[in-house]
C-alpha positions in Angstrom: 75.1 109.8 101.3 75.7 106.2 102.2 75.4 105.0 105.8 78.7 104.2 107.7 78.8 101.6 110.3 81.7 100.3 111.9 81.5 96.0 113.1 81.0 96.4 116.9 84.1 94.0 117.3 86.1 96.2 115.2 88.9 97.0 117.9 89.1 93.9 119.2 89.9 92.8 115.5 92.1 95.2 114.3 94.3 95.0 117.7 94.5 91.5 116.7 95.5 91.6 113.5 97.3 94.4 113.1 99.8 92.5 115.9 99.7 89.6 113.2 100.7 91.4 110.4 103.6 93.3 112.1 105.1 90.6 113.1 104.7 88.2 110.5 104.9 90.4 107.2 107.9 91.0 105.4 107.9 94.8 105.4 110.9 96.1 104.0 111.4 98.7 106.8 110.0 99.7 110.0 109.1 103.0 108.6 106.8 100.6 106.0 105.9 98.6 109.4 104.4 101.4 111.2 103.1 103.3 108.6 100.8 99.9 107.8 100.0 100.4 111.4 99.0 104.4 111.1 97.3 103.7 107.9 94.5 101.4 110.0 94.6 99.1 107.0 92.2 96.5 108.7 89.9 99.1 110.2 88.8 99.2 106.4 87.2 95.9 106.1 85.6 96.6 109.6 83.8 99.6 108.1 83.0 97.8 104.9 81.1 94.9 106.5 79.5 95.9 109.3 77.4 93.1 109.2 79.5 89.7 109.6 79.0 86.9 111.8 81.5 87.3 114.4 82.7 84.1 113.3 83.8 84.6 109.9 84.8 88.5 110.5 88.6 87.7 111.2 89.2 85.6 107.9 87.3 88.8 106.0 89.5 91.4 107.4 92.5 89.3 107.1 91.3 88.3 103.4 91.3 92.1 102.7 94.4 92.8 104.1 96.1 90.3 102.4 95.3 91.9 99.3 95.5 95.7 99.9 99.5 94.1 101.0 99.9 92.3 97.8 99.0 95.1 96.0 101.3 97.8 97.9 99.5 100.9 96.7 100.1 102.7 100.4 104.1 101.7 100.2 104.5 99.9 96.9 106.4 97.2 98.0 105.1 94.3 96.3 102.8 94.3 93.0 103.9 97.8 92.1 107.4 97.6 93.2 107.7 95.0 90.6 107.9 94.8 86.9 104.6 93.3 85.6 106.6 90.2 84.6 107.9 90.0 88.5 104.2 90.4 89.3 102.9 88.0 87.6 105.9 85.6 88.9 104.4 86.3 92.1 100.9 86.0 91.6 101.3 82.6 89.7 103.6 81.3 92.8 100.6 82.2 95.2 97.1 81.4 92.9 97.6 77.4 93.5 99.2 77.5 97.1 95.3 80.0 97.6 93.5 77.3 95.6 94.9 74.2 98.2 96.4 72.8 95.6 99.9 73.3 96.8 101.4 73.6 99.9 103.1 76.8 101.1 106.9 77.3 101.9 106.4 77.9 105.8 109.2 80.5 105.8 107.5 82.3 103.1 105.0 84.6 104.7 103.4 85.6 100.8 102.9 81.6 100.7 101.6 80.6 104.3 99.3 83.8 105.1 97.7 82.9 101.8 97.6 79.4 102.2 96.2 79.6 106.0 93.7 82.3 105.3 92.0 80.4 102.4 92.3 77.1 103.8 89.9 78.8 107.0 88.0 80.3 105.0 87.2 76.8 103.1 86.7 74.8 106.0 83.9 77.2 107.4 82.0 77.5 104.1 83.4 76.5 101.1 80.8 77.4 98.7 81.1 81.1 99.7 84.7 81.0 100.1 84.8 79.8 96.5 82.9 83.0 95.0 85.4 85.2 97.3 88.7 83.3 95.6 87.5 83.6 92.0 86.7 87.6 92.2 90.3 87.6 93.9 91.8 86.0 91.1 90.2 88.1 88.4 91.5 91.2 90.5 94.8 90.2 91.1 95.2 89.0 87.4 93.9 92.4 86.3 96.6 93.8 88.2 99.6 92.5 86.1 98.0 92.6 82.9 99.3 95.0 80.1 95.7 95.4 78.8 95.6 97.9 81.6 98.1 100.4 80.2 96.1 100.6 76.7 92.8 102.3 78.2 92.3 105.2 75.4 89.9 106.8 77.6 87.8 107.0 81.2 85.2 104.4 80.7 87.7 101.7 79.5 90.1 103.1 82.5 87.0 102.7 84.9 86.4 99.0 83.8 89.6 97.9 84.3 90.2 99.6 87.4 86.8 98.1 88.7 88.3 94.4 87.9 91.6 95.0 89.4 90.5 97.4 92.3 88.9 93.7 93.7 85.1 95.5 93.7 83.7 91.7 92.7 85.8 90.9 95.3 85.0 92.8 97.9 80.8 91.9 97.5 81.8 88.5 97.4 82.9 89.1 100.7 79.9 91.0 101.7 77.8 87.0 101.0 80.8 84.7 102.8 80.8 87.3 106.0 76.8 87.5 106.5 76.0 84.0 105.2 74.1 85.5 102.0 73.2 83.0 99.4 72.1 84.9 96.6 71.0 82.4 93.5 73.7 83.2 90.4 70.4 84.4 88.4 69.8 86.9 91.3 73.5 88.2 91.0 73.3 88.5 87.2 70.6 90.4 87.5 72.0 92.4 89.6 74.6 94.2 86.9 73.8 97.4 86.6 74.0 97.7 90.6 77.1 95.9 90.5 78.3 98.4 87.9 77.3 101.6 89.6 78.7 100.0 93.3 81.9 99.5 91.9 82.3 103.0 89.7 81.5 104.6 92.8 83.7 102.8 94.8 87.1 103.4 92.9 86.5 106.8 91.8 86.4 107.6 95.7 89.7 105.6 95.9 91.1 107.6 93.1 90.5 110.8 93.7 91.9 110.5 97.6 94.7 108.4 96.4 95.5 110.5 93.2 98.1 113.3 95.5 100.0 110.0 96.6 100.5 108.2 93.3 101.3 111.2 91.6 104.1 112.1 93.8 104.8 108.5 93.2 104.6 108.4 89.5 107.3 111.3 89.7 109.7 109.9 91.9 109.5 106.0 90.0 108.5 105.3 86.6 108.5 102.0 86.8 106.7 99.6 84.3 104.5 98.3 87.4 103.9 102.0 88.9 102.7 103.9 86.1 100.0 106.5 87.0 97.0 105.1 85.7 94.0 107.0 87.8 90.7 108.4 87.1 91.7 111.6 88.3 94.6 112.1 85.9 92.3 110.7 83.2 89.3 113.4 83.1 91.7 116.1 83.6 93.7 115.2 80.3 90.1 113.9 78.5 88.6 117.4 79.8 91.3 119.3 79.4 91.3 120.9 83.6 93.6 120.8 86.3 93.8 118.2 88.8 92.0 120.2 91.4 88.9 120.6 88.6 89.1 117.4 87.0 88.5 116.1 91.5 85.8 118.6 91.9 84.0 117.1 88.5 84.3 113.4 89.9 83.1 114.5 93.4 79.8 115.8 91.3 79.6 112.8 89.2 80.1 110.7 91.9 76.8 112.4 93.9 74.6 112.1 91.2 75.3 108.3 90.6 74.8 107.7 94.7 71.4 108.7 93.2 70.9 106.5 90.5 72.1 104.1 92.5 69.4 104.1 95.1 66.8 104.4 92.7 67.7 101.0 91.0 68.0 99.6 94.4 64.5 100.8 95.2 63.4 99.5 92.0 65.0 95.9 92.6 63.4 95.9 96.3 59.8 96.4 94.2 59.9 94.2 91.7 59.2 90.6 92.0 61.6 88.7 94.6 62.6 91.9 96.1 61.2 90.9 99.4 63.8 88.3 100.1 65.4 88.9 103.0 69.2 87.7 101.8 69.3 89.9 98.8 68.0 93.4 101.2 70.7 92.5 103.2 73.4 92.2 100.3 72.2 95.4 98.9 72.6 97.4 102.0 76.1 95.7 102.2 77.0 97.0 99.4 76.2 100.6 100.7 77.6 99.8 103.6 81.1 98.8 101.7 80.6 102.5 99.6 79.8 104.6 102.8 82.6 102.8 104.9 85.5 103.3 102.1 84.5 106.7 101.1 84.9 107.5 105.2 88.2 105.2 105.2 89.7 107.2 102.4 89.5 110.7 103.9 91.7 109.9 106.3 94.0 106.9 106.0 97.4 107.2 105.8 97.2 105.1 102.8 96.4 107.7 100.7 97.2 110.6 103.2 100.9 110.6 103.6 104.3 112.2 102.9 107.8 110.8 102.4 
């Protein structure tokens, strides 16, 4: 329902930085290397923000990347190859090196892609680079926390997998790659929108992802890999099968594209609705659901087979 557009650089982009991190990242196998390469993993932010100066597209996709790596969900290499005490190890190594604060270990790539990415970012706007670091700290801290293990039931499971699945993240990037400066009011205001943005967002993820954590979940029971997704969640709460507990979420997920435009209409009418930065942040945000949603059917990401 959402429109997909794809950043008109987009090829030039990915070629570059797909070259980047195939060279420089420590994949743990070249099957892992060219599977990141198959599973167009920078294509995604391409999709998502259609819209970014040229200028600051590069440091977005790379931004992205970076964390859909440190997360591992396509190979599981990093964050859920790890205990959560091994995560957290790692994320507390990399928060201050992000930060500037410290300076990274140059034959560290975890450390110097971090370090280099942020530091860019910074240096062409630091205000909005800010906003994008502090949603990517409350995501990757979500991600190694053990309150995410004790959700009794979907709406406590959806608001943690909103924090760690990086959706403030990902509209703070939506502001630093078009140059939006929305006043903090403006965003607050903005939290039902926020809310239904990011449901929608990781209940697509979920149900395209669930056939691959599964099969992982059965192969590696691992304190950092346990199988915490919306799709397993309705069909234990609803007592289905997978297959109906997916066909359920597909509906659910239709009716709240609804809703969704309607409050958007609703903000555009009321009073400051005309401005021209928050129209434009809006339909990035649409642009980010349309863009995953056509990411997910086919990536090998989510689409794959041992």
């Amino acid at each position: 329902m959402f429109d997909i557009q794809c950043h008109p650089r987009a090829d030039a982009i990915c070629a570059e930085l797909d070259s980047f991190f195939m060279k420089h990242w420590p994949f743990k196998s070249q099957k892992e290397r060219n599977r990141f390469f198959t599973s167009q993993t920078n294509r995604w932010a391409c999709l998502a923000f259609p819209m970014a100066d040229d200028d600051r597209l590069l440091d977005t996709v790379k931004v992205n990347t970076l964390l859909f790596l440190l997360d591992g969900k396509y190979t599981h290499y990093v964050a859920e190859d790890m205990s959560l005490e091994e995560g957290k190890r790692l994320y507390k190594r990399l928060i201050p090196i992000a930060m500037g604060k410290k300076l990274p270990n140059r034959s560290d790539p975890y450390e110097w892609i971090t370090y280099d990415v942020w530091t860019s970012m910074r240096a062409c706007d630091i205000e909005l680079a800010d906003q994008v670091l502090r949603e990517a700290l409350v995501c990757i801290t979500a991600q190694v926390d053990t309150v995410r293990f004790a959700c009794p039931d979907m709406g406590s499971l959806l608001r943690q997998r909103i924090k760690e699945g990086g959706c403030a993240f990902v509209a703070a990037c939506v502001r630093y790659s078009s140059q939006l400066r929305i006043p903090n009011e403006t965003l607050k205001s903005l939290e039902s929108i926020h809310e239904s943005y990011g449901k929608l967002g990781i209940i697509v993820n979920d149900i395209h992802s669930f056939e691959k954590e599964l099969h992982l979940w059965n192969k590696d029971h691992k304190e950092g890999a346990r199988l915490l997704n919306i799709v397993n969640t309705m069909s234990k709460d609803a007592g289905v099968s997978y297959g109906t507990a997916k066909r359920i979420l597909w509906v659910l997920c239709r009716e709240w594209e609804i809703d969704h435009q309607e409050m958007v209409a609703k903000v555009l009418g009321g009073k400051g609705g005309a401005d021209p930065a928050l129209k434009m942040y809006l339909k990035g945000l649409e642009y980010v659901l349309g863009g995953n949603e056509y990411w997910s059917e086919t990536t090998e990401r989510y689409h794959w087979c041992d």
